[in-house]
N, C-alpha and C positions, 0 to 999 in steps of 0.2 A: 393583322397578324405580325407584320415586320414590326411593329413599333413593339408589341410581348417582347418578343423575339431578341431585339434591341436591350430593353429593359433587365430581360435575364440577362443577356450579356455580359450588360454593364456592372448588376448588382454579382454576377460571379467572379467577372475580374478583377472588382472592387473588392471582393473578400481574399484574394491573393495573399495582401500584404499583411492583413492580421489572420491569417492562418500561418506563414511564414515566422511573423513574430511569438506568433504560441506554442509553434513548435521547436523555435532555440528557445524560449521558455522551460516548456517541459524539458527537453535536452539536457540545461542548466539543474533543473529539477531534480532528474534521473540521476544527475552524473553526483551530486551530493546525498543522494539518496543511495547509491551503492558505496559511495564512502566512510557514511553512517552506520553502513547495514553489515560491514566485516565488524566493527567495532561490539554490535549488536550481537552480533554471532557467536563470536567469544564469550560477554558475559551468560548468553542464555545456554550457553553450551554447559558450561560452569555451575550456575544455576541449576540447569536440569538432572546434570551427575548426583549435586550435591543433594536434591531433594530425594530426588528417586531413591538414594539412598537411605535416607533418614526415613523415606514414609513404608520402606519395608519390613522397617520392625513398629511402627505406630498400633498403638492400639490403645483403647481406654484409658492405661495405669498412665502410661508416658505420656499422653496428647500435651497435657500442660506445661511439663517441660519442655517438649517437643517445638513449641509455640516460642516458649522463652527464648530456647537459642536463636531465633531471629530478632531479639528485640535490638542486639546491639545495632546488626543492620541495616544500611539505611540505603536508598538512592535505582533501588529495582523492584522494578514494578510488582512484580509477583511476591516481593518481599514485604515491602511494605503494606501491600494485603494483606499479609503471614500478620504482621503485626496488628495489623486493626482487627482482625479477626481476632485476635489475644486479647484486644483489651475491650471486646464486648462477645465474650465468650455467654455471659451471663443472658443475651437479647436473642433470642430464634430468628426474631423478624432482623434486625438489626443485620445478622450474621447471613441471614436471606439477600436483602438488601444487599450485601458487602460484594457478592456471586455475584450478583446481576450488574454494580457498579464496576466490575471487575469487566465483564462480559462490555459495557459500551466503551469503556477507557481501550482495552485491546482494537475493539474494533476501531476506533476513532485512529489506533498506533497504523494501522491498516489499510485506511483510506486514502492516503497518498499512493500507494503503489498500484488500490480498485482504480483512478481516476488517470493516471498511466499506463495499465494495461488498456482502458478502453478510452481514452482522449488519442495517444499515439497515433492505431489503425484510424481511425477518425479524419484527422488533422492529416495524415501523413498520405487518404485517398482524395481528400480537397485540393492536398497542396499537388497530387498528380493531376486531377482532372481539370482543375482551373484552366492551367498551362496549357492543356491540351487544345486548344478551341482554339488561340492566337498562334499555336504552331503547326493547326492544319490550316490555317490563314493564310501562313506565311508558306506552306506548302504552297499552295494554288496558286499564291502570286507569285511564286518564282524566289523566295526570299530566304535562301537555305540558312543563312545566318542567324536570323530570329527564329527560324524553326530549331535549331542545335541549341540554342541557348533557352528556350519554349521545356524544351526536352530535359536539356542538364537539372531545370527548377524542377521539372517534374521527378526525374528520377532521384536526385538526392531529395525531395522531402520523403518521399515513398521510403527509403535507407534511414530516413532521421526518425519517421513516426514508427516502421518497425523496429529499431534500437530503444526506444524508449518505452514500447509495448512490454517491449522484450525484460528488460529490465522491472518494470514495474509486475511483470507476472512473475519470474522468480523470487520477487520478494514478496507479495505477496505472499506464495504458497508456503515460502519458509515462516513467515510472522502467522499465518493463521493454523504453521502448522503448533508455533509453539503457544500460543495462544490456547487451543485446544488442551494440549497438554498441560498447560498453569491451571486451566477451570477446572479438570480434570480432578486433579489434587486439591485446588481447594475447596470446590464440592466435598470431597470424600473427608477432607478436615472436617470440615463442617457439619454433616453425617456421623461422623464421628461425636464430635462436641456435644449435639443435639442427643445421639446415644448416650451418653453420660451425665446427662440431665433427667 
């Protein structure tokens, strides 16, 4: 039984140092990922005004043109769909196709923040419990030094993997909330187009 016992040990103190490494990792991760994501927020804020706008007076007569004013546009996502949907207005399947292509590209924009809010809690309860075992160790034997220093690893990973949770859940919710909203709309284009066929 002592030699398991050992074995666990070993192989849990041995994952210390790459759970450590993967949580400045993500950290690194998060912290460019909130940098990107004001940038993000602006254009789709933008975006969003300007569609909502435009698709309250949409209807049969105008769709076509409607479509057009985005050709100039270029370089956002939901635009550039605006556009492909223009120039295969004529394919049902096509235009089927374009919704669901739309639907995995957003998701895919989204999977960095899914693998942040739950890698963070993860990594960030490894990097407490590891520590723990060498600094009720270092209890017993009298060894209050490596116990404080046992503890400080423990609690700052605990602070790094919830900062990075944290981060990765409010962006999330804001991308999938505009994500919704872009499928939204061009669903109901598309409905629309299909209508007038």
């Amino acid at each position: 039984m002592n030699v398991i016992s050992n074995i666990l040990y070993w192989i849990s103190t041995g994952l210390l140092v790459p759970v450590i490494v993967l949580l400045i990792y993500f950290f690194i991760r998060s912290i460019i990922l909130i940098g990107g994501f004001f940038g993000q927020y602006m254009t789709e804020k933008k975006t969003a005004t300007m569609l909502d706008e435009k698709v309250k007076d949409l209807n049969l007569s105008n769709i076509t043109d409607f479509l057009a004013s985005f050709s100039e546009r270029k370089g956002i996502l939901v635009i550039n769909y605006l556009n492909e949907i223009y120039k295969s207005a004529d394919s049902p399947a096509r235009l089927d196709m374009l919704v669901s292509e739309y639907e995995l590209t957003a998701e895919k924009n989204i999977a960095t923040s899914k693998i942040l809010t739950k890698m963070g809690p993860i990594l960030g309860l490894m990097g407490t419990l590891i520590p723990m075992g060498p600094a009720l160790v270092g209890l017993a034997t009298g060894d209050i030094a490596s116990m404080a220093y046992n503890m400080q690893v423990a609690f700052a990973t605990t602070v790094v993997g919830l900062v990075v949770s944290a981060i990765g859940f409010v962006t999330q919710q804001a991308k999938e909330r505009w994500a919704l909203h872009n499928l939204m709309i061009l669903d109901f284009i598309v409905q629309t187009l299909k209508e007038k066929k």
